[in-house]
C-alpha positions in Angstrom: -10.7 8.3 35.5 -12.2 8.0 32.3 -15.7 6.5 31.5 -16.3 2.7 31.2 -18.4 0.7 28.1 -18.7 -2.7 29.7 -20.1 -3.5 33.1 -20.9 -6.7 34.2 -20.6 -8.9 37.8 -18.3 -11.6 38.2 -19.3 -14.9 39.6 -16.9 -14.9 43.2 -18.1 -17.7 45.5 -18.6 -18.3 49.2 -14.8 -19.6 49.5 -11.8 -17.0 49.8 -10.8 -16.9 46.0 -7.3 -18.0 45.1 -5.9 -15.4 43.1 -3.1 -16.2 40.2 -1.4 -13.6 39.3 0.9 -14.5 36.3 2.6 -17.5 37.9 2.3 -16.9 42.0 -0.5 -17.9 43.9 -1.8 -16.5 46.5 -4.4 -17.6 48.9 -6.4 -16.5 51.8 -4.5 -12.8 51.2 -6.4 -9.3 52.2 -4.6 -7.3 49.7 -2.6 -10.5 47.1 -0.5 -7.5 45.1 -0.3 -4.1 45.7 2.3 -1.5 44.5 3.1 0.7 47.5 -0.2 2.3 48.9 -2.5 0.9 45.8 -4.3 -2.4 46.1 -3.8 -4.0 42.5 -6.2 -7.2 44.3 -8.6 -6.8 47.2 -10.3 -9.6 48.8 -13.1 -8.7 51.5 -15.5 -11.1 53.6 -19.3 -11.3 52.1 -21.2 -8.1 53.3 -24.0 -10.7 54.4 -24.0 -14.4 56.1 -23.4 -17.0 53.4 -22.7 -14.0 50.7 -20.3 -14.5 48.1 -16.3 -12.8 48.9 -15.8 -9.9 47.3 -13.5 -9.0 44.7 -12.1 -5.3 44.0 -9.0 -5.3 41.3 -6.8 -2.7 39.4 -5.6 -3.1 35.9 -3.5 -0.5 33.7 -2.7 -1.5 30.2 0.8 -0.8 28.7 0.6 3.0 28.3 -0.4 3.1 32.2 -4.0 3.8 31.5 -6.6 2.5 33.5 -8.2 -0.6 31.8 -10.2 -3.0 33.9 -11.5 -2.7 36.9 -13.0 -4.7 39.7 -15.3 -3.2 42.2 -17.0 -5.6 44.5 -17.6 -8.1 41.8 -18.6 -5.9 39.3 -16.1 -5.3 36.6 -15.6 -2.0 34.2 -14.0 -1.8 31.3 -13.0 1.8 30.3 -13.0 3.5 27.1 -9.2 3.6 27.0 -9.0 0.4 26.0 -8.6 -0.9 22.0 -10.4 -3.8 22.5 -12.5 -5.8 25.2 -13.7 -9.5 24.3 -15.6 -11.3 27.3 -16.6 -14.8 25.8 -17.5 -17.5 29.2 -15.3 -17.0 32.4 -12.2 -14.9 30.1 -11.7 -11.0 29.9 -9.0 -10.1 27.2 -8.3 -6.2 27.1 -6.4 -5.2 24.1 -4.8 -1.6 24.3 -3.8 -1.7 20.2 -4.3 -4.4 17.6 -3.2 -7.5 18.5 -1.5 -6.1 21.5 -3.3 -8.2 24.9 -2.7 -5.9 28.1 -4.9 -8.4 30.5 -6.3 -11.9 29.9 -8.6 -12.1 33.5 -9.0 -16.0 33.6 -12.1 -16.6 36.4 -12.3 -20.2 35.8 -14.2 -21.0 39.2 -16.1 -18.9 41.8 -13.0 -19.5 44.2 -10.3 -18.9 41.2 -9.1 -16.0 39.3 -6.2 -16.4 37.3 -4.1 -13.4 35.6 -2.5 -15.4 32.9 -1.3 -12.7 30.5 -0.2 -9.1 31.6 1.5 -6.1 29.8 0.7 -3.4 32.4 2.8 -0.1 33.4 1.6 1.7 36.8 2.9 4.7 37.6 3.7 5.6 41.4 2.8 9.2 42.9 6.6 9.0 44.5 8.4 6.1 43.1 7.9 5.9 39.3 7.1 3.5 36.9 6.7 -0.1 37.3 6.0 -2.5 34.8 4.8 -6.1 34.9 4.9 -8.8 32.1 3.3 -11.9 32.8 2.4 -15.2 31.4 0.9 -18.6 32.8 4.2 -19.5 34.1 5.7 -16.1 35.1 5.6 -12.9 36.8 8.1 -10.1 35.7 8.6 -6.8 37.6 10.3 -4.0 35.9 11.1 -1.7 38.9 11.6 2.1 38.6 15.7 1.7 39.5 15.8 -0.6 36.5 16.3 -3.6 38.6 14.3 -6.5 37.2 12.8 -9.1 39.3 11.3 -12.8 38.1 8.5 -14.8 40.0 8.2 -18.3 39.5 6.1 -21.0 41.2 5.7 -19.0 44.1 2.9 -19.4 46.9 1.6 -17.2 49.6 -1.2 -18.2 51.7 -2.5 -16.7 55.1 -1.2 -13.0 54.7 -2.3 -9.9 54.9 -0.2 -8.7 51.7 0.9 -11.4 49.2 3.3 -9.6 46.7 3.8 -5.7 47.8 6.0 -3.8 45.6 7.6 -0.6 47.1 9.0 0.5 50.2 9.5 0.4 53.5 6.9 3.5 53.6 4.0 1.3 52.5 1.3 1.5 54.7 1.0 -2.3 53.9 4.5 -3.0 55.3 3.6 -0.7 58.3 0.7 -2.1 58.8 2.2 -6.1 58.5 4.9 -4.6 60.7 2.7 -3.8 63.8 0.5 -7.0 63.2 
């Protein structure tokens, strides 16, 4: 992992955050997304009575790199990155000029909104997957070239929002015994 320029704490509230990722909403979710056995969202009770939630994250900018991440509220902002602008509740990570790999949107302490993505992950067994999003969509480029959309979707209550992967994923097994 490579070393970070920017730390700073974001402002998660007492209330399970809703997370937006790129068009799908997910609330009251453990783990919202995760690609096979990594968490891309984590959401954990306070660590104290009347604490805030808190909020671990994974971001990977177009190249696969690690960009942003999210540890408990505190977010980290590595070197790999071109660019990294955080002006009132918005994080923008640029991996080249004029090239945004993440706009981070937290515009309440119970809302954090993924409203642009260009971000390639690389699994340990399965390959690549890509994800493109905007406002309005989520688009998942799997490693067998399928291509799947996400539109308007909502997932509320679950242990594992979106979980991309296989059967394998300790996520599935572990929703599968539940």
């Amino acid at each position: 992992m490579g070393s970070y320029v920017l730390k700073r704490v974001l402002d998660i509230g007492k209330v399970h955050p809703k997370i937006i990722f790129a068009g799908t909403t997910l609330e009251n979710c453990q783990v919202p997304v995760a690609v096979e056995n990594t968490p891309l969202f984590e959401v954990k009770e306070a660590e104290e009575p009347g604490g805030p939630f808190r909020l671990s994250a994974n971001f990977y900018n177009s190249q696969g790199e690690l960009s942003l991440q999210i540890i408990d509220n505190e977010w980290r902002a590595y070197t790999t990155n071109w660019d990294v602008e955080a002006i009132g509740g918005v994080i923008t990570v640029r991996d080249n000029p004029g090239h945004i790999s993440l706009r981070l949107v937290v515009d309440s302490p119970e809302r954090v909104v993924v409203d642009k993505l260009d971000m390639y992950l690389v699994d340990t067994y399965l390959g690549g997957f890509r994800f493109f999003g905007s406002p309005e969509k989520l688009v998942v480029e799997l490693p067998n070239g399928n291509r799947n959309e996400y539109s308007g979707n909502l997932g509320n209550c679950c242990k594992v929002g979106l979980l991309f992967g296989t059967t394998k994923s300790r996520y599935f097994i572990d929703a599968m015994q539940s």
